[in-house]
C-alpha positions as semicolon CSV with decimal commas, in nm:
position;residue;x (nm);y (nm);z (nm)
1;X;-2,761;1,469;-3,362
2;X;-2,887;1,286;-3,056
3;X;-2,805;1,265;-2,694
4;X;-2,641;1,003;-2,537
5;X;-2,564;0,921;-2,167
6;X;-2,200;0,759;-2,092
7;X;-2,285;0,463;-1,819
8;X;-1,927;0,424;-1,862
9;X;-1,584;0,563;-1,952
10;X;-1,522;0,611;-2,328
11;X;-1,149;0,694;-2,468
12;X;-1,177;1,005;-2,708
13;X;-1,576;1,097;-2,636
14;X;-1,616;1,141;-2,285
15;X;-1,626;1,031;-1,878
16;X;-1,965;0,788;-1,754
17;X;-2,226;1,029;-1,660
18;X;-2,180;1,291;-1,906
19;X;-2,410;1,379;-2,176
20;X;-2,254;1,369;-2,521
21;X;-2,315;1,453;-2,892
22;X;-2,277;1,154;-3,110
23;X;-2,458;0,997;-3,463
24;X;-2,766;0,799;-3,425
25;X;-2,587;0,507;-3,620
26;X;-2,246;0,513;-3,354
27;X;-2,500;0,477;-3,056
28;X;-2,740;0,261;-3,221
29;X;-2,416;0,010;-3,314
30;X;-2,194;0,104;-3,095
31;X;-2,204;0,216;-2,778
32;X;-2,557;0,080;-2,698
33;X;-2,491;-0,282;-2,784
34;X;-2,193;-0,298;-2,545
35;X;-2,356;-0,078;-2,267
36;X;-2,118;0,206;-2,276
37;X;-2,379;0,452;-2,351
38;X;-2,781;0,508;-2,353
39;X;-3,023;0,746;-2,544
40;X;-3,044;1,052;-2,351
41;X;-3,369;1,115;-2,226
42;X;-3,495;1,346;-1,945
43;X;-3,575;1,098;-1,721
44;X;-3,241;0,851;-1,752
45;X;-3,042;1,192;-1,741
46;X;-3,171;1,230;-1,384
47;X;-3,142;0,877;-1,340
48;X;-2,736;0,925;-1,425
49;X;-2,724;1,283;-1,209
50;X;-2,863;1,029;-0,906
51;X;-2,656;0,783;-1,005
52;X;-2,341;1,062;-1,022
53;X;-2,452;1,148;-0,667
54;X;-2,457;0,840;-0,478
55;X;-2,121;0,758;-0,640
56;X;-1,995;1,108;-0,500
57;X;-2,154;1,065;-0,107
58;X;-2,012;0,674;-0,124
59;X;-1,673;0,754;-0,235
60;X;-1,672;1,066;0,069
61;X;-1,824;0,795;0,296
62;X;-1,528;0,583;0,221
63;X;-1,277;0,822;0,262
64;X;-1,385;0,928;0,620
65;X;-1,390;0,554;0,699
66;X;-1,056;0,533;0,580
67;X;-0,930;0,878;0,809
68;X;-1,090;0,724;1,091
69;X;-0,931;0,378;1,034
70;X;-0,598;0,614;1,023
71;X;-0,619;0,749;1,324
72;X;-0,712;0,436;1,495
73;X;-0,440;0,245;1,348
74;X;-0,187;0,514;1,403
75;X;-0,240;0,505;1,795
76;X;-0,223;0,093;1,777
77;X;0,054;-0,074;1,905
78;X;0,083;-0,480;1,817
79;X;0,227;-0,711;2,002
80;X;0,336;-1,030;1,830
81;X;0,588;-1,295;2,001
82;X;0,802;-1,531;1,844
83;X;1,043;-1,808;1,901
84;X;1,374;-1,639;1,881
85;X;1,739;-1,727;1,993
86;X;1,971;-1,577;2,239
87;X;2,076;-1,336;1,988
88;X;1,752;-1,168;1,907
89;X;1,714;-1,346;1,597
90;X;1,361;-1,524;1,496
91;X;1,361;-1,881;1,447
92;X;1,161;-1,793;1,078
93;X;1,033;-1,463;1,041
94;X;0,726;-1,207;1,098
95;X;0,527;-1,144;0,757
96;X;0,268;-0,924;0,666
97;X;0,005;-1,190;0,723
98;X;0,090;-1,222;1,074
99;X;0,066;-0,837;1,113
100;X;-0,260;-0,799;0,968
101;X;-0,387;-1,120;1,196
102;X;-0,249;-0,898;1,494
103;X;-0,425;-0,590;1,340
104;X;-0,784;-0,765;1,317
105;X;-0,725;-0,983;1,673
106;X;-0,644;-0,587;1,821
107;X;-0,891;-0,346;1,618
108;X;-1,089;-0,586;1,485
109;X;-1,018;-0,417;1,141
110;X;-0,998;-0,697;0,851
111;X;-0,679;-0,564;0,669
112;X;-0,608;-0,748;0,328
113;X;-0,248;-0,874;0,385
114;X;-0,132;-0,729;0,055
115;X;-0,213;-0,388;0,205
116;X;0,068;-0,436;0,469
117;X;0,403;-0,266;0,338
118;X;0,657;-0,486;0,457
119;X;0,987;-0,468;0,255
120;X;1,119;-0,741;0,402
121;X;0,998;-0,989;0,716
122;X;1,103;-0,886;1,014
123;X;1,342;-1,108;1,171
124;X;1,488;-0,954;1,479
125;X;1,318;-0,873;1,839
126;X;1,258;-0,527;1,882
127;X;1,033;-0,220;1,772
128;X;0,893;-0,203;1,391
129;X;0,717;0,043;1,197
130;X;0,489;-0,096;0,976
131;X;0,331;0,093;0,706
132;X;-0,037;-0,018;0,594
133;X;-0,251;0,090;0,329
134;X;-0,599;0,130;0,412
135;X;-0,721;0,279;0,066
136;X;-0,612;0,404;-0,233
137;X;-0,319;0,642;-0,104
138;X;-0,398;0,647;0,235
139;X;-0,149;0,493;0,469
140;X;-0,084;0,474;0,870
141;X;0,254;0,362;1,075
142;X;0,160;0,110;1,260
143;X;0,383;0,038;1,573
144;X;0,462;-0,362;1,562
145;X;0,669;-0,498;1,887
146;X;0,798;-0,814;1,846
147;X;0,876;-1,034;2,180
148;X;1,048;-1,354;2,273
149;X;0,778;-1,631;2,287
150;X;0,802;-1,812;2,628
């Protein structure tokens, strides 16, 4: 039977990178035509071992961005003022764009709005935790002030 290479995830046969058993015809028809897999030869099995590397050292990479993005987030403090009434209450509201517009005009960290956990807008003066998600499953508190506009 001859070798084959995943280049990507297959259901039932394997994970991309791995080097798998399967019939000449199923590779030949199958997985070749819609790039899943590729004859397994020494040189593309080093090519996928490479290519299995640089995907490990750019997901680490990525990850100690995203610690270091923690930490600078988590000793941030944002200041955002709004129009409010003698009460406290904002004339509208604070969403999570406006916090991640205070995030990249203080850190100058671009944060996708989407990331910012917000379960509702904030509508009263005062202090806020906000929660945002810089990756997959990493989150920081962010401490959001909101102030009367003058």
């Amino acid at each position: 039977m001859p070798e084959a290479i995943l280049l990507k995830d297959v259901e039932g046969l394997g994970e991309a990178g791995t080097v798998v058993d399967v019939s000449p015809g199923y590779l030949r028809n199958y997985l070749a035509p819609r790039k899943l897999a590729q004859s397994a030869t020494s040189a593309s099995i080093a090519a996928a071992q490479r290519r299995l590397e640089q995907a490990e050292t750019a997901a680490r990479e990525q990850s100690e961005r995203a610690q270091e993005n923690v930490a600078l987030l988590s000793k941030t403090v944002l200041t955002i003022s709004h129009r409010a009434g003698d009460d406290g209450r904002l004339f509208g509201s604070v969403t999570a764009k406006e916090v991640a517009d205070a995030v990249q005009q203080a850190r100058g960290l671009k944060i996708d709005h989407r990331k910012v956990r917000l379960e509702e807008p904030i509508r009263e003066l005062g202090t806020h935790m906000v929660e945002i998600e810089v990756s997959e499953g990493v989150t920081a508190s962010v401490k959001t002030m909101v102030v009367e506009e003058k």
